[in-house]
Structure formats: C-alpha cells, structure tokens
N, C-alpha and C positions, 0 to 999 in steps of 0.2 A: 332572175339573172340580172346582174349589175347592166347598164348600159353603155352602150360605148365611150360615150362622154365620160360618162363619172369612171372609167376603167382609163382611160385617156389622162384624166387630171389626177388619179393617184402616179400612173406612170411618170409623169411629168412635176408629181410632188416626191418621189423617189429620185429621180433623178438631182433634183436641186439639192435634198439631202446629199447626196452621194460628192455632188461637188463642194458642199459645205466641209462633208467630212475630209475630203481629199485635199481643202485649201489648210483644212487644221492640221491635219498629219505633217504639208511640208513646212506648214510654223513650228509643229513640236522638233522635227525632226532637223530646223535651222539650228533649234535653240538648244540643243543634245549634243550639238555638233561644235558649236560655240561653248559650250561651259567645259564638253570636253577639251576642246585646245587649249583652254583657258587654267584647267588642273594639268594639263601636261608641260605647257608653256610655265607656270611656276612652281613645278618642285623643280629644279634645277636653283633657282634665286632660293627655295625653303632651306636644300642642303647645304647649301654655300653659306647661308645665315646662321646655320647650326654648326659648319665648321670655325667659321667666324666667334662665334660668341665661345665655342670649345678651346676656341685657341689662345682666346682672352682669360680665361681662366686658369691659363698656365702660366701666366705673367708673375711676377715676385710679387709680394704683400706690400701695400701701401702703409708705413710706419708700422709695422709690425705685424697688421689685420689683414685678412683677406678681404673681399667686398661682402656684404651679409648675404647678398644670394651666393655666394659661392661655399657657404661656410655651414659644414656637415657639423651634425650632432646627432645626440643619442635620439630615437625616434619614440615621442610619446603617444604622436597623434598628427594621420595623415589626412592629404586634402586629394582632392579628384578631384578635376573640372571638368565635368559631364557635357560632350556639345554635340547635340542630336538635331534635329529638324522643328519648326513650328510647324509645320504640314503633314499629314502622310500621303496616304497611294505612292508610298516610293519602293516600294517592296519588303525585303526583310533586313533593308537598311536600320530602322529603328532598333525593331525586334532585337535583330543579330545585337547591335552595342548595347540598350540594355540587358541582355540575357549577359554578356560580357560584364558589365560593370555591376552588376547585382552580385554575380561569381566570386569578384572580384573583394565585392567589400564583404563578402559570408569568409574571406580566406584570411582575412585582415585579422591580428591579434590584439591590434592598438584602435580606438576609436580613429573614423571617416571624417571627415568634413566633405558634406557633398557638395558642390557646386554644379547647379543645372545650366546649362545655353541650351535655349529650345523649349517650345511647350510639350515635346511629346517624351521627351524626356522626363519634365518635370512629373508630367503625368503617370509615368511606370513608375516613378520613385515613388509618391506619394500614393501611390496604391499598393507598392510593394512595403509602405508602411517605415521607408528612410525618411529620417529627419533631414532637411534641407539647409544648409547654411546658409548656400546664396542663392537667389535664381533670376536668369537673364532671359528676356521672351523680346517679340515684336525685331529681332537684329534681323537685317537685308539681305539678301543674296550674296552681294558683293559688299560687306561692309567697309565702314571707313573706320579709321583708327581712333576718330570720334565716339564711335557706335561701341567700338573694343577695349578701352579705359577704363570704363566701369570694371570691368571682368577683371583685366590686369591689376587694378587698383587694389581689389578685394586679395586676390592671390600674392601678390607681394608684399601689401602688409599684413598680411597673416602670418607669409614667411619671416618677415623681419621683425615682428615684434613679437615671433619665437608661441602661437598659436599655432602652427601645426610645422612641423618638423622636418618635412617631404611630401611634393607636391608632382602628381599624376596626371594627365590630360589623356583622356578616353575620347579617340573620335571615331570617323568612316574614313581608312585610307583608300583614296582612288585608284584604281587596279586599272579598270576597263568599264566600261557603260552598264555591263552588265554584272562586274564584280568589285565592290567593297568590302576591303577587308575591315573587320571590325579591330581597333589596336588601344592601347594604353602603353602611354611612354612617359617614364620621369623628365617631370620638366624643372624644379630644384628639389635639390640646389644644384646648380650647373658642374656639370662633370668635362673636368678638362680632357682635351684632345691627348692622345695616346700618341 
C-alpha cells in the first residue's frame, strides 16, 4: 500500500494539473470568444463590399469596354480558389469543404484550375490526385493584404489574360462556433447588382 506521503504528492500533483487545465480552457475559451465577434462584427463591412463592387458593375462601359473583370465569355476553363486551414483538430471544418470541392470539380465539364490557401487543403487535393495550379501555405490568422496579393495576383491575371473563364471561391461560411457551412461562390466575373 502506497503511503501517505507519496498519495499526498499525487493528490497535490492532480491538483496543479487541474488548475493548469482550467487556466487553458479560460484562454481557449477568451479566444473562441474573440474570433467569434470578430466574424460577426465583419460580415456586415463583407456585404456591404459586395453590394459596393455589385453596383459598380452596372456603371456604363468605359469607351466602349466594360472593365475585364466584369466581362463574361464563353466558358473554356474554370478556376476555384480553395481556402481551407494550415492546421487541423478543427472538426469537420476541413473535411466538410474538401468533400465540397472535390464534388464540385468531378461536376465540372470544362477543365479546373485549382487554387490551394491552406496546407490541409493542399493536402486532400494531392491525394485526391488534383493537379494544383497555385498553392498558398504559412498565411496568419488575421492576414494583411500583404499576406493576400499573392492570391489575388494569380486569380486576376488568370482572369484577364483569358486562362480561365470563371472564377469560384470555396470557403467555411461562419454560422455559429459550432457550425460552418461549407460554400463556393462565383467571384468573376463580377455580376452586377439587380
């Protein structure tokens, strides 16, 4: 039989666990709290951005032309920009959008351009045996618009020098903490306000 000492110093090393665990929980549970306000507090400025840019594209043609992102054509060959996580333990957050975007491009009749954001992303594609156009890894939490160029860069002149046709963006839309909807939404050519 253990002695009282040594049954004394586990109690007393459970204990210290327990207040370790319980100092981490109210950090996770700061910081769950905070990214939540943080997707709630900006989609209101996301919608208003998309009314904005919608409404711009009802504007008359400048000498003649429309602006080249705004300018539909025949469709040869589409692009997706795939933006998943570089981490997991996040649930079936991944999962759910690639099982979407895999779906997505087996329905497609024209050739994909895939575009990855995210390692875990890149990762189901390249096992799921997609060829990869572009792929973006290592972007922060909270990126800057620095961090976001590269991405834009690649999707814009794809669009404008008429390599792929129509351009898709597959993310996780923020519901609740505990539900993201998996979505893909045409991002060009910019479709004017109704």
């Amino acid at each position: 039989m253990a002695s009282t000492q040594v049954l004394r110093r586990r109690i007393r090393s459970v204990q210290g666990t327990q207040k370790i665990c319980k100092a981490m929980e109210m950090i996770a549970t700061t910081k769950m709290r905070r990214a939540q306000d943080q997707a709630v507090a900006g989609r209101p400025y996301a919608e208003r951005i998309s009314q904005v840019v919608a409404d711009l594209a009802i504007q008359p043609k400048v000498n003649g032309e429309a602006h080249p992102l705004l300018q539909k054509r025949e469709v040869k060959k589409i692009a997706i920009v795939h933006i998943a996580t570089d981490r997991g333990l996040c649930g079936g957050l991944n999962a759910n959008l690639n099982r979407l975007v895999a779906n997505f491009i087996l329905e497609q009749t024209v050739p994909v351009a895939l575009i990855t954001v995210g390692r875990k992303g890149r990762a189901f594609m390249l096992r799921s045996g997609q060829d990869i156009h572009a792929e973006f890894t290592g972007i922060s939490d909270r990126p800057s618009l620095m961090e976001t160029l590269p991405i834009s860069r690649v999707v814009i002149d794809d669009y404008t020098n008429g390599d792929v046709d129509l351009v898709y963006v597959a993310y996780s839309r923020f519901v609740t903490t505990m539900v993201q909807q998996p979505t893909i939404e045409a991002l060009l050519p910019v479709e004017p306000a109704v």
